[in-house]
C-alpha positions in Angstrom: -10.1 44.1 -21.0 -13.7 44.4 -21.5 -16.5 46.8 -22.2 -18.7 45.1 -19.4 -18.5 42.8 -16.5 -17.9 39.2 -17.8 -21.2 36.7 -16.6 -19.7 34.4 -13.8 -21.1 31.5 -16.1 -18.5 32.9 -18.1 -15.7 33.3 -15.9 -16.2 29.9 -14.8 -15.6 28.4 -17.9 -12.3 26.7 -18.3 -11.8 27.1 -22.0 -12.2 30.8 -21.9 -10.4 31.2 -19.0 -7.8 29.3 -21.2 -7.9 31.6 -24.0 -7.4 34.4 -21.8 -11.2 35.8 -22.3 -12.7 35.2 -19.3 -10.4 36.8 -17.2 -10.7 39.8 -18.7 -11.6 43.0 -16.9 -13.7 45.5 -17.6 -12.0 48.9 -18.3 -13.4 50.3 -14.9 -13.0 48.1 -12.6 -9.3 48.1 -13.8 -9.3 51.6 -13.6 -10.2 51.4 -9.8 -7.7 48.6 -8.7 -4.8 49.8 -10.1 -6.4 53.6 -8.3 -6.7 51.1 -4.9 -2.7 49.4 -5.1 -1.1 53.6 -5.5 -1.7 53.7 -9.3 -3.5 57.1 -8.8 -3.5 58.1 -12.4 -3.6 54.8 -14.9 -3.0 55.9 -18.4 -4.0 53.9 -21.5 -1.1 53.8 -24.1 -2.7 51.7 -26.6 -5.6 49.2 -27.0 -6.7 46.9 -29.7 -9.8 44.5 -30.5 -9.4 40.9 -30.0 -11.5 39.0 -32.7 -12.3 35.8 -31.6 -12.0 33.1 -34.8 -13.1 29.9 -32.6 -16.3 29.0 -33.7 -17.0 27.0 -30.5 -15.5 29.3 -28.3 -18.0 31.7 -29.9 -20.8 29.9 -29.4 -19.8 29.7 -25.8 -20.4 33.6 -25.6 -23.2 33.9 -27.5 -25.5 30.5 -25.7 -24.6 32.4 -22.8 -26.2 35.4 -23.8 -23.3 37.8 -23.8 -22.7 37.4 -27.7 -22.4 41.0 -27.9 -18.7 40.9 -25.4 -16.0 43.4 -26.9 -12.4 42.0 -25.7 -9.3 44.3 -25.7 -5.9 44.1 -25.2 -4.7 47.0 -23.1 -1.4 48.8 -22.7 -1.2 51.0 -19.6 1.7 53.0 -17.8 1.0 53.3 -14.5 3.2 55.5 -11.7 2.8 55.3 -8.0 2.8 58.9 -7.5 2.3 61.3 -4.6 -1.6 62.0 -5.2 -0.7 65.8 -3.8 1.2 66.0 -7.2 -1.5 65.8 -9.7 -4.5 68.1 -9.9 -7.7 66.0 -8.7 -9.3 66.8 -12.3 -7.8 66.2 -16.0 -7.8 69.4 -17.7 -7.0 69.6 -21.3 -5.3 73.1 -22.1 -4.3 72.5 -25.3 -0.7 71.4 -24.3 1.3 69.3 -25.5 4.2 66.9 -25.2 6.4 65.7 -28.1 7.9 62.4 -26.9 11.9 62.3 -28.0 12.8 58.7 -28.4 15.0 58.4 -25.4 13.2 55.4 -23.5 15.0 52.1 -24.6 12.8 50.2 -27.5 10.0 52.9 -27.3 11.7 55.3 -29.7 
């Protein structure tokens, strides 16, 4: 994922697209497809920076001027869920869940 759109000069290009860069999307506009195909409440798990240690692909970026492009990798669990089931806003209560371990080679 990304912190912005990706340029289309960008996206065109067949090494990034190769290293899995330019076909990133940006954390939004995932947000809103998986909302569009039933995933009414996508919820990020885990993310982590991808540092990018090609020189050339690098330079690729930055000659483009989008040097300043932040790449993730994203973990998400999405549910299709009846949207009359959630509230329509996120409220934070203080509560809390304790996960148990009982999900197979998530415990």
């Amino acid at each position: 994922q990304n912190h912005r759109r990706i340029a289309q000069e960008l996206r065109d290009d067949e090494v990034l697209w190769g290293e899995c860069l330019s076909g990133a999307l940006y954390w939004n506009d995932f947000h809103h497809l998986a909302k569009k195909c039933g995933f009414i409440d996508p919820r990020l798990v885990d993310d982590s920076v991808i540092t990018i240690n090609n020189k050339a692909v690098q330079d690729t970026i930055t000659q483009s001027g989008s040097g300043n492009l932040e790449f993730y990798s994203a973990t998400y669990r999405l549910f299709k869920l009846d949207d009359t089931k959630l509230d329509p806003m996120c409220e934070d209560y203080g509560q809390a869940v304790i996960y148990t371990g009982t999900i197979p080679r998530f415990e």
